[in-house]
C-alpha positions as CSV (number, residue, x, y, z in Angstrom):
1,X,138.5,17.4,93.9
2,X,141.2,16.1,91.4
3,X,140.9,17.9,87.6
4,X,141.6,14.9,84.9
5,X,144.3,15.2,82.3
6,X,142.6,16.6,79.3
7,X,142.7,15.2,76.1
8,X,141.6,17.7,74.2
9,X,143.4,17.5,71.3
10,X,142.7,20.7,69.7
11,X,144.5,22.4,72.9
12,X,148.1,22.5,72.6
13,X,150.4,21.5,74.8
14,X,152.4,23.5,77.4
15,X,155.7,22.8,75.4
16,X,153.5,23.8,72.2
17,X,151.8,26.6,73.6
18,X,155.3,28.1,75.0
19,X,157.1,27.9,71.8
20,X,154.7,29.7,69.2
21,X,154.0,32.1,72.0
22,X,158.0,32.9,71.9
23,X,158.0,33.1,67.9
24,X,155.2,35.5,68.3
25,X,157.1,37.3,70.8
26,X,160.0,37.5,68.7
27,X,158.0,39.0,65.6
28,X,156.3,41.5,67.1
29,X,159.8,42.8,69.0
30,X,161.1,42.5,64.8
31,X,158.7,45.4,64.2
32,X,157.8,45.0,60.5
33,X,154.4,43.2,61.0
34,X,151.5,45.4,59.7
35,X,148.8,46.9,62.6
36,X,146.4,43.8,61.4
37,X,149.1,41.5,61.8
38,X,150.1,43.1,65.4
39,X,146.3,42.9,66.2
40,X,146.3,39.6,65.3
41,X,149.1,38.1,66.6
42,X,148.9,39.8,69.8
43,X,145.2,38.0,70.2
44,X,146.7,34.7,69.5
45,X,149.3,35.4,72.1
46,X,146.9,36.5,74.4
47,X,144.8,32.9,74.0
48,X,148.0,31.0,74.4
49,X,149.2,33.1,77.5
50,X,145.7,31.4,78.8
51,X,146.4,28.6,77.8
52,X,150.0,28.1,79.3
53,X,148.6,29.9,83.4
54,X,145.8,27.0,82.9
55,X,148.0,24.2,82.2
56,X,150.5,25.7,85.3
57,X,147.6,26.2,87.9
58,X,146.8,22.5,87.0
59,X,149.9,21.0,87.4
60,X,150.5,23.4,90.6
61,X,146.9,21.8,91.9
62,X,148.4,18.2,91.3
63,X,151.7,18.7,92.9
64,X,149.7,20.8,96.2
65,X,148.0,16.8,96.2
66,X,151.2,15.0,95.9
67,X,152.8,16.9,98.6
68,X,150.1,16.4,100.7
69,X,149.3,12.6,100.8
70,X,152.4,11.1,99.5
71,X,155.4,13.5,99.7
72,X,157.2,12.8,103.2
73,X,159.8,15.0,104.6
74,X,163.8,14.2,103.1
75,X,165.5,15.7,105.8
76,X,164.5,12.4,107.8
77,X,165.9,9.9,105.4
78,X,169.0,9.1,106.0
């Protein structure tokens, strides 16, 4: 069975989902958010951490199909 290409547009994207997981990353490691903010933040980073291994396993499912009906093997093509 082949998932479809969401288009969800609340979700973020991959690219989006990576890069305010990494500021969040980087202002927790700054140490000078408050516990609510830590609690907070951390949550968020949680949801986008499932966000990004969804988007992966997806994209890992559609190259697994493209390797196995299209994709030949290079090493014969000379």
């Amino acid at each position: 069975m082949v998932k479809t290409v969401k288009t969800n547009t609340s979700e973020p994207s991959f690219e989006q989902s990576l890069t305010e997981l990494e500021v969040i990353v980087a202002t927790m490691e700054d140490g000078k958010m408050t516990l609510e903010q830590s609690l907070a933040s951390y949550k968020r980073g949680a949801e986008l951490l499932k966000i990004c291994q969804s988007q992966l396993q997806d994209a890992q499912a559609q190259v697994k199909i493209l390797e196995n009906d299209h994709l030949k093997n290079f090493g014969a093509i000379e």
